[in-house]
N, C-alpha and C positions, 0 to 999 in steps of 0.2 A: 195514430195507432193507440189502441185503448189496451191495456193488460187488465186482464180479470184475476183477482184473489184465485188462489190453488184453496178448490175446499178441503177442511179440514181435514178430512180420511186418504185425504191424495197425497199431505205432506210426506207422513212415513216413505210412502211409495219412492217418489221425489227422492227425500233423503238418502236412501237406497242405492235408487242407481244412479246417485251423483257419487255416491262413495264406491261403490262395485266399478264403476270406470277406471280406476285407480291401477286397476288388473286384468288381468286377462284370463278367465275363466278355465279350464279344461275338463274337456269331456270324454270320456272316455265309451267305449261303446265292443259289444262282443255278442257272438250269437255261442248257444248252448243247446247243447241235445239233452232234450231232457226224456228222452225215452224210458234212462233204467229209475229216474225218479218215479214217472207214471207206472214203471211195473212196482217198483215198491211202494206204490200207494194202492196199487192196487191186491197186492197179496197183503198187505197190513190192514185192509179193508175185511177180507175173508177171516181175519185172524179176530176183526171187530175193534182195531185202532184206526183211528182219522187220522189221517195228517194233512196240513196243508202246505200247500206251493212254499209259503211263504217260512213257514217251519223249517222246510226243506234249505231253503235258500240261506235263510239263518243258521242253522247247523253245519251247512257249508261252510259260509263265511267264515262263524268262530271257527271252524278248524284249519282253515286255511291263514288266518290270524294268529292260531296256537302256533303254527308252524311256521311261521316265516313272520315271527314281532317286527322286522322291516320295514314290513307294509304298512301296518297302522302307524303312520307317520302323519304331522301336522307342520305344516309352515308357522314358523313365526317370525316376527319383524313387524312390520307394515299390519300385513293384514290381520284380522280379526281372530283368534282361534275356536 
């Protein structure tokens, strides 16, 4: 049996998920209606403001952050923060 050198761009990688095994990842997943976003993109459009999705979803976020400091929470110990 012959092992071949890890090229150099692959160590990182390698290193990675020999350390992220250490855990067990979680994912979390949710569906959203985003209807009355698209009506307010779209009367903010008539008014001659753009906004995007993504705008949107960040203005959420932080306020849903402002509101409940709980959430923004980080693990420490072991893992990385």
């Amino acid at each position: 049996m012959t092992i071949t050198p890890l090229p150099r761009e692959r160590r990182a990688t390698l290193h990675f998920q020999s350390w992220v095994r250490g855990f067990a990842p979680v994912f979390l997943d949710t569906e959203v209606d985003m209807t009355r976003v698209r009506e307010h993109q779209a009367a903010a459009l008539g008014e001659g403001h753009r906004y995007s999705l993504v705008t949107c979803v960040l203005n959420t976020a932080a306020r849903g952050l402002a509101s409940h400091p709980e959430a923004n929470a980080a693990i420490r110990g072991r893992l990385r923060p």
